[in-house]
C-alpha positions as CSV (number, residue, x, y, z in Angstrom):
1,X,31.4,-81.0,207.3
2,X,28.4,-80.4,205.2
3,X,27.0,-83.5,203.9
4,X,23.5,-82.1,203.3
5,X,23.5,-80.9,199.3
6,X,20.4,-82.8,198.4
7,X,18.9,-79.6,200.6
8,X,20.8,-77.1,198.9
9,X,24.2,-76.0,197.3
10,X,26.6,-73.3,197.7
11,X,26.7,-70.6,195.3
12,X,29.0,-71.4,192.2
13,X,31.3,-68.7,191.2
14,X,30.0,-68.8,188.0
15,X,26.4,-67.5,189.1
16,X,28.4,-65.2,191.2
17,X,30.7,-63.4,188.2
18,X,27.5,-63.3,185.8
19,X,25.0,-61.0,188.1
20,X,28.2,-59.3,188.9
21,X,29.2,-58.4,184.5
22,X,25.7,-58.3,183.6
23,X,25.2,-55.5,186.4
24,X,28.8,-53.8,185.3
25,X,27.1,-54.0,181.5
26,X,23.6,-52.5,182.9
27,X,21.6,-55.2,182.0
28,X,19.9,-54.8,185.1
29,X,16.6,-53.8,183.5
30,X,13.1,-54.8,183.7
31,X,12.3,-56.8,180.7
32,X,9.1,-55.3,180.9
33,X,9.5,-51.8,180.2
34,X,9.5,-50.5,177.1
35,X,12.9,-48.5,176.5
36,X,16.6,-49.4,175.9
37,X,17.1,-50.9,179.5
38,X,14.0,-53.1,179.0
39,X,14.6,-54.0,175.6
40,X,18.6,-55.2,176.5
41,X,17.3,-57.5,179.3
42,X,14.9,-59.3,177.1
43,X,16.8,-59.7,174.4
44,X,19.1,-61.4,177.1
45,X,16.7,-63.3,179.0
46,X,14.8,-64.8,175.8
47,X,18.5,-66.0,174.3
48,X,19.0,-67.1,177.4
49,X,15.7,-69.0,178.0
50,X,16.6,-71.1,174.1
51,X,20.3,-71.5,175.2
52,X,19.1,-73.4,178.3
53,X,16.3,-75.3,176.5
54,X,19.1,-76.1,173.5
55,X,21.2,-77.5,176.5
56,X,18.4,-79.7,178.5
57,X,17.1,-81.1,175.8
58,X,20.1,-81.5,173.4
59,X,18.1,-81.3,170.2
60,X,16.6,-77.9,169.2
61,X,13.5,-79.9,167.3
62,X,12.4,-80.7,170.9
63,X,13.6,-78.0,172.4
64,X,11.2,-75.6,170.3
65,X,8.5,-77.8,171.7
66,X,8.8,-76.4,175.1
67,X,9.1,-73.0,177.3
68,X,10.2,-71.7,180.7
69,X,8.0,-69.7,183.2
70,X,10.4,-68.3,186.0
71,X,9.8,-68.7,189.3
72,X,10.4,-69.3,192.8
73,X,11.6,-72.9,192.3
74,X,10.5,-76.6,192.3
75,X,7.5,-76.0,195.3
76,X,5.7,-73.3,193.7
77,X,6.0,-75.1,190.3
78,X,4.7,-78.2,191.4
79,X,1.3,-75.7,192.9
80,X,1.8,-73.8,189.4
81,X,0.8,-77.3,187.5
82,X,-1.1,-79.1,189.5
83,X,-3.8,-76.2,190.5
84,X,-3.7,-75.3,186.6
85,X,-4.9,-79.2,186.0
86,X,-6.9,-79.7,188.5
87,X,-9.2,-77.2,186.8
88,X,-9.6,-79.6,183.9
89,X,-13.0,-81.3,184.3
90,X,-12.8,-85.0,184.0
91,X,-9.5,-85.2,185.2
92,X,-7.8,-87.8,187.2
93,X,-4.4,-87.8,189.0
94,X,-2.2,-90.3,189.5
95,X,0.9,-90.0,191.9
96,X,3.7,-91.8,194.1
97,X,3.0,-92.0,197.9
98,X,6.8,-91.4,198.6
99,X,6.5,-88.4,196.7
100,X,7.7,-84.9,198.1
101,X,5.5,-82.8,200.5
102,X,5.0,-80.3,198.2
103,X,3.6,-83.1,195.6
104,X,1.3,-84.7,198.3
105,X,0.2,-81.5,199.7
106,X,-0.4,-79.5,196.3
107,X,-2.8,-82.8,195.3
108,X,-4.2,-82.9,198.2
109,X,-5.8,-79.3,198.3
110,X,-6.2,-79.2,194.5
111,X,-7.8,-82.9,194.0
112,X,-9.3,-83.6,197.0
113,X,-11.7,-86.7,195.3
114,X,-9.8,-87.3,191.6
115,X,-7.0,-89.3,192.4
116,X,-5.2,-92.9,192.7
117,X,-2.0,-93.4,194.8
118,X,0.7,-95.5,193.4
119,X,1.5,-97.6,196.8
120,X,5.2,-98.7,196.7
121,X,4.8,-101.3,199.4
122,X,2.9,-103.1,196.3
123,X,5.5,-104.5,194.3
124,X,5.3,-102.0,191.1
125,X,3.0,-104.8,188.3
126,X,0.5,-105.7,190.9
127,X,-0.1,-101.7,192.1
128,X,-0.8,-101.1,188.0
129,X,-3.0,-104.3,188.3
130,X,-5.0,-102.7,191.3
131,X,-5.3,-99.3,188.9
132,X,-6.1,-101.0,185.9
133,X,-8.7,-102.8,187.9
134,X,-10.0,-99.8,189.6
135,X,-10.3,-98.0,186.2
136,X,-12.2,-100.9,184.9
137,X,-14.6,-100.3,187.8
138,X,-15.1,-96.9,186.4
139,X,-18.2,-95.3,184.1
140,X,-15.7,-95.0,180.7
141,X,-17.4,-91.4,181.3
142,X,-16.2,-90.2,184.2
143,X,-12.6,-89.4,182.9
144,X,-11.4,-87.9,179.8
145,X,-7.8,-86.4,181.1
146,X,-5.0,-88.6,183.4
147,X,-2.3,-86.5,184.9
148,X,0.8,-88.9,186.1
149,X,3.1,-87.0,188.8
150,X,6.4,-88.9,188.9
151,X,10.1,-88.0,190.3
152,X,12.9,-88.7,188.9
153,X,15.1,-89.1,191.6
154,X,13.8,-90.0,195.1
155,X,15.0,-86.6,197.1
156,X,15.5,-89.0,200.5
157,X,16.4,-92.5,199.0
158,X,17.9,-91.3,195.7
159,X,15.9,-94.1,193.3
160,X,16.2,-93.0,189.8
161,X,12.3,-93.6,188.5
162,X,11.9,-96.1,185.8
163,X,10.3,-94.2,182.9
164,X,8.5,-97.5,181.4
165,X,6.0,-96.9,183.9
166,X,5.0,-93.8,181.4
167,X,4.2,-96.7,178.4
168,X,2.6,-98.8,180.6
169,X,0.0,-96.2,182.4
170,X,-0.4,-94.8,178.5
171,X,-1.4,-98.4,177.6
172,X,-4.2,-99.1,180.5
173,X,-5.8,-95.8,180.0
174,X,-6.0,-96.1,176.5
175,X,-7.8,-99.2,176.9
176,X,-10.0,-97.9,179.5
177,X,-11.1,-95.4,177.5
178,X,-11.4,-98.0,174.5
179,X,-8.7,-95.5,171.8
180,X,-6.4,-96.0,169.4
181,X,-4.2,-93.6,170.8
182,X,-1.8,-95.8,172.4
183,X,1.6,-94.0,173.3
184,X,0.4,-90.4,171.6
185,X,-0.3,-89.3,175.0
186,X,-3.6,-88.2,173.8
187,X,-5.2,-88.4,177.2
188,X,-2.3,-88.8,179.6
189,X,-0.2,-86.1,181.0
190,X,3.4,-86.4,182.4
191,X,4.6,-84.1,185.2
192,X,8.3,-84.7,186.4
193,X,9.5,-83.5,190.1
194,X,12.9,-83.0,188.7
195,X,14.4,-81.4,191.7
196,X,17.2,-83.4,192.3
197,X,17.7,-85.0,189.2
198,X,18.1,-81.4,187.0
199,X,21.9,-80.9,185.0
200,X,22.1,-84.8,186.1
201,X,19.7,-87.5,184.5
202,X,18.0,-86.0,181.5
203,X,17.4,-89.1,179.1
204,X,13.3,-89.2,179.7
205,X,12.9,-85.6,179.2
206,X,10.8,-85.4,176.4
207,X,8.3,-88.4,177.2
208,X,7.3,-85.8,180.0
209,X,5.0,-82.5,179.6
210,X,6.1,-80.5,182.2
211,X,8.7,-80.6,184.9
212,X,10.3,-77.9,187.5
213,X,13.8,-77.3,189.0
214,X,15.6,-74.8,192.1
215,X,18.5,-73.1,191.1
216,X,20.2,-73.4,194.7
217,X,20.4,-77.2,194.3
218,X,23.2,-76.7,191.2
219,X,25.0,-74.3,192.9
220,X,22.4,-70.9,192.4
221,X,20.7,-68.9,194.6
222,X,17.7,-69.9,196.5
223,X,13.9,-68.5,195.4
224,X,15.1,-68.7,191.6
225,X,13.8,-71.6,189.4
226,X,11.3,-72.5,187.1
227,X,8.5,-74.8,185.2
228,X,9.5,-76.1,181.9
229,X,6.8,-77.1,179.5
230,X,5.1,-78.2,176.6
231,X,3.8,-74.8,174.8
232,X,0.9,-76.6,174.3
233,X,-0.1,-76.5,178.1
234,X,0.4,-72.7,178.1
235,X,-3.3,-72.0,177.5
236,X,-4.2,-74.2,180.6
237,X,-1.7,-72.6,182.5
238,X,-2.3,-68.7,181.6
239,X,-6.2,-69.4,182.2
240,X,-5.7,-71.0,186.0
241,X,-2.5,-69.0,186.8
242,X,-1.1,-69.3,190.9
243,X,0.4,-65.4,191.1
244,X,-1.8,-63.1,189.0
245,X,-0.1,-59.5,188.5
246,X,0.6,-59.9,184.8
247,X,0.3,-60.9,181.0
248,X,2.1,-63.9,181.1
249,X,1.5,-67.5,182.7
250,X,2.8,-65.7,186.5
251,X,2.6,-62.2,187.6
252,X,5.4,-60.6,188.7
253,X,9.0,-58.6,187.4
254,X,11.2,-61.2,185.8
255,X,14.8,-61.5,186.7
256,X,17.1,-61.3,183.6
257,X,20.0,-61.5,185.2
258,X,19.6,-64.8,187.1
259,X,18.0,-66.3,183.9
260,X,21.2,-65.7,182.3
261,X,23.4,-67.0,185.2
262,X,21.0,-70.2,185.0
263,X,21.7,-70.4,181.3
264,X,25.6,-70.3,181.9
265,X,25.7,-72.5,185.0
266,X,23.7,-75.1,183.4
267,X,25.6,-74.9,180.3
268,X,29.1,-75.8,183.0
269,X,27.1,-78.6,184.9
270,X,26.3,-80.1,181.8
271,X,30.1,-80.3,180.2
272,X,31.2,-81.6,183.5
273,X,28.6,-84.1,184.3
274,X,30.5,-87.0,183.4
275,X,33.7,-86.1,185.4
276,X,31.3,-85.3,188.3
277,X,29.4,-88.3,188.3
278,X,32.6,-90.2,188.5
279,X,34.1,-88.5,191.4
280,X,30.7,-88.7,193.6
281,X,30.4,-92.2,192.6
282,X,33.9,-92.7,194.4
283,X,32.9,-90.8,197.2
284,X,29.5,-93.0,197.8
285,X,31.7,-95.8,197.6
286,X,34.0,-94.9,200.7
287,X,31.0,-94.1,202.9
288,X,29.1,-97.0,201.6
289,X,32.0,-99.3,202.9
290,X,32.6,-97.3,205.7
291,X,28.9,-97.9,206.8
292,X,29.5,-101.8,206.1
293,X,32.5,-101.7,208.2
294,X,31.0,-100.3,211.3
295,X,28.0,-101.9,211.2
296,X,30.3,-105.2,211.0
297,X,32.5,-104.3,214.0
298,X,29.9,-103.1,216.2
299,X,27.4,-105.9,215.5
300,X,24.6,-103.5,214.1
301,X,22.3,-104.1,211.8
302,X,22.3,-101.9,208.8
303,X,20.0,-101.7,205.7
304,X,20.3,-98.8,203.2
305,X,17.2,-97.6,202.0
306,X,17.0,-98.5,198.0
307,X,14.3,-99.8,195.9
308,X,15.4,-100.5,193.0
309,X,13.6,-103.3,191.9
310,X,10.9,-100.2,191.4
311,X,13.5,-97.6,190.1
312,X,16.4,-97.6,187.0
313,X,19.1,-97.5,189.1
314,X,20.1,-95.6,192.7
315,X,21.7,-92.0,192.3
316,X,25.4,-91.9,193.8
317,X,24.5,-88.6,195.2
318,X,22.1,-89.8,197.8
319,X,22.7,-92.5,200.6
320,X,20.0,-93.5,203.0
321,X,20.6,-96.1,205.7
322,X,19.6,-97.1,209.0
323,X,21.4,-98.6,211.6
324,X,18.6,-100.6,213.1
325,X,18.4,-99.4,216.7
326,X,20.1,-95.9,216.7
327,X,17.7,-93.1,215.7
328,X,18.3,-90.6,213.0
329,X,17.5,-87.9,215.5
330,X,20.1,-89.4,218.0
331,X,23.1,-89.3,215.1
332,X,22.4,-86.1,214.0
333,X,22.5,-84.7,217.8
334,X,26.1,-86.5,218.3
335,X,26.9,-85.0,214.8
336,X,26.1,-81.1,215.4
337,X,29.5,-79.9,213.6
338,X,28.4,-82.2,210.6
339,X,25.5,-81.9,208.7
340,X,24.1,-84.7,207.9
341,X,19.7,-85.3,207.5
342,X,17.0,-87.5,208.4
343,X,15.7,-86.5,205.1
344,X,14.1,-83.7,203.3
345,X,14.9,-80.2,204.6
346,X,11.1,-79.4,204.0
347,X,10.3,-82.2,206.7
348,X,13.5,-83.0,209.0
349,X,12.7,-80.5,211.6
350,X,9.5,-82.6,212.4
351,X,9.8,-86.1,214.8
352,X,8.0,-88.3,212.3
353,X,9.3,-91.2,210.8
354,X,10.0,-90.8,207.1
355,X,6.6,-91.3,204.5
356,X,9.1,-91.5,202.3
357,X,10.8,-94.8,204.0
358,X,7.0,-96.2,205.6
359,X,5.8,-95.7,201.8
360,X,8.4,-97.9,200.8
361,X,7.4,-101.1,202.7
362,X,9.8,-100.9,205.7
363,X,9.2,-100.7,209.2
364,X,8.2,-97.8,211.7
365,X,12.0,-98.8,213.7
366,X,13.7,-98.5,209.8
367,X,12.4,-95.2,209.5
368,X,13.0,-94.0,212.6
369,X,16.7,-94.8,212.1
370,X,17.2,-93.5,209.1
371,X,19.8,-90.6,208.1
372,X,20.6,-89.5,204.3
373,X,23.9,-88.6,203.3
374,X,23.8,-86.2,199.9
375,X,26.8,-85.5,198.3
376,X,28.6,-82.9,195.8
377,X,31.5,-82.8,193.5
378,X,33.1,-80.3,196.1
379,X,33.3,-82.7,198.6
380,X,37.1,-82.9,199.7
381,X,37.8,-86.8,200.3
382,X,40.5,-86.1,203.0
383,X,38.3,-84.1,204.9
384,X,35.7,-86.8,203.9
385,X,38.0,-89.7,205.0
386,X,38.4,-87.6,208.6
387,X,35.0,-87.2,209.4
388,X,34.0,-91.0,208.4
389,X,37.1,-92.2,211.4
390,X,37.4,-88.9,213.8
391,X,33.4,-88.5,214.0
392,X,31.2,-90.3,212.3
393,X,32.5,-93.9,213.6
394,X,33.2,-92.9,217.5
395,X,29.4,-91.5,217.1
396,X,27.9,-94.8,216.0
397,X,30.2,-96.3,218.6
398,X,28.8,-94.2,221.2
399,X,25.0,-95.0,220.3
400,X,25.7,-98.7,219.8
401,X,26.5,-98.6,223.5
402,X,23.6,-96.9,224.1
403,X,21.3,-99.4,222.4
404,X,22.9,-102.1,223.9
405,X,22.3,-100.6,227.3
406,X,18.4,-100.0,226.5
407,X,17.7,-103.7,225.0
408,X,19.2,-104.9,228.3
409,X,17.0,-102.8,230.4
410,X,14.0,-104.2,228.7
């Protein structure tokens, strides 16, 4: 059973029937070349790119504020924007340590000095204290430009960020730099890792500047995505571009036709959202208690890996949990049928405890045993209901023995 869609989705049939009409129509064209062909597919592509703007941000006022640069998805946006800032001079970057890789690695590369780390085994008002006191510290001088890189839903742990942290941040740096711009976002820009949150929490979408999204994690196919924006960042962006090859903000042929697929899956994800949030937030429920249950019966300890004394709220479609004493690695082995994660696809293949889990406070051993459960709307609860009993419980069974055995050895 495949209980891994935080890593990826199938394809929906509705991405699957529009590349099929748009190539029956011949709309197949390169939206850069200048005859009928050409012309057809950007005409497409541009309705396309206000259709899914129109839908994101549900008002076409703020809408008309932003644009889309196509792409390979969420990693190479996240490169895309931060190399582009880090060529501002003056510029300071302030990020989560349980961020992704690619958010950690990108900053690390592109700011190798510039930075402060938010630290979530701080509880969230004294790690602004230690910024606000570190800024103090800090020739008024030195910075004229703060970029904040936030995600709005935690791919491992599923914690939904608390967007208040935005205000605050706006209010320390605009008295470190002594203005009366408070909340104009005059010196502060918002970047938004909105991987796993895209077509499902949108409500803080226009206090950020930027954010990026993978089609294959809504149901579209993988190395398609993109980097929304403010149009007022396009100059930054076209100046310090990641791919050069062409006139716009990335080099490269555009794809039409998967724009427009985007722009009609999007538009079905959104209508549904409701009904789907209701049926995942059943399903998190059964597993939730099942985990209870077991951990009860077999006398293991169990925490599940939320913060959300830090976050607004905990996404149904992401469970993490340990049972304290059986290894992630160890449940996934019993579980090879079933696919369930230790965490991130971009990181589970490696023996390392989670960053994600260590950032948050907890031990090495509750890292260690950690697995994440993502789910989707597709999810069949019978064949749910038969891998919680038939596999998932005589597994934890198994390994419970086998942790009993080892602490009596030692």
């Amino acid at each position: 059973m495949f209980l891994d869609f935080a890593s990826t989705n199938s394809i929906n049939n509705i991405w699957i029937e529009t590349v099929v009409n748009c190539n029956s129509k011949q709309l197949f064209g390169n939206p850069g070349s200048y005859h009928k062909y050409g012309f057809n597919a950007l005409e497409m592509m541009e309705q396309s790119t206000k259709n899914i703007l129109n839908t994101v941000f549900k008002s076409n006022d703020t809408a008309n504020l932003y644009d889309i640069c196509y792409n390979s998805g969420s990693t190479e946006s996240i490169n895309q924007f931060i190399y582009a800032v880090s060529n501002i001079p003056k510029t300071l970057i302030i990020y989560e340590n349980i961020a992704h890789k690619a958010v950690l690695n990108s900053i690390k590369r592109y700011f190798p000095n510039d930075y402060f780390e938010l630290d979530f085994g701080l509880h969230l008002d004294d790690n602004l204290s230690n910024f606000e006191n570190t800024l103090q510290n800090i020739d008024k001088n030195k910075y004229d430009k703060f970029v904040l890189v936030l995600t709005s839903v935690n791919n491992e742990t599923g914690g939904i960020w608390n967007h208040k942290l935005i205000e605050k941040l706006n209010r320390i740096i605009c008295d470190y730099k002594d203005s009366y711009f408070f909340n104009s976002n005059h010196y502060l820009t918002v970047f938004l890792d909105h991987t796993q949150g895209f077509t499902k929490y949108n409500e803080f979408l226009d206090l950020v500047d930027a954010f990026c999204f993978s089609a294959h994690k809504i149901g579209g196919m993988k190395g398609f995505g993109g980097l929304i924006y403010k149009k007022s960042l396009k100059d930054t962006l076209k100046e310090y571009p990641l791919i050069v090859g062409g006139y716009d903000i990335r080099g490269g042929t555009k794809d039409p036709i998967s724009v427009k697929a985007l722009d009609n899956l999007i538009k079905y994800k959104y209508n549904n959202s409701d009904t789907y949030f209701n049926i995942v937030t059943n399903l998190r429920k059964k597993i939730i208690d099942k985990i209870n249950e077991i951990a009860s019966k077999y006398n293991i300890p169990v925490s599940f890996n939320e913060y959300s004394s830090l976050f607004n709220g905990q996404s149904p479609y992401i469970i993490n949990a340990s049972f304290i004493g059986i290894e992630g690695e160890s449940l996934m082995s019993c579980l090879m049928d079933d696919c369930i994660s230790t965490g991130s696809a971009c990181n589970s293949s490696e023996l390392k405890a989670s960053h994600v889990i260590l950032g948050m406070g907890r031990s090495k051993i509750n890292a260690n045993c950690a697995f994440r459960i993502s789910l989707s709307e597709e999810i069949n609860e019978y064949e749910l209901d038969t891998f919680l009993n038939e596999r998932f419980e005589p597994a934890i069974k198994f390994l419970s023995r086998m942790r009993t055995r080892h602490e009596g050895e030692k």
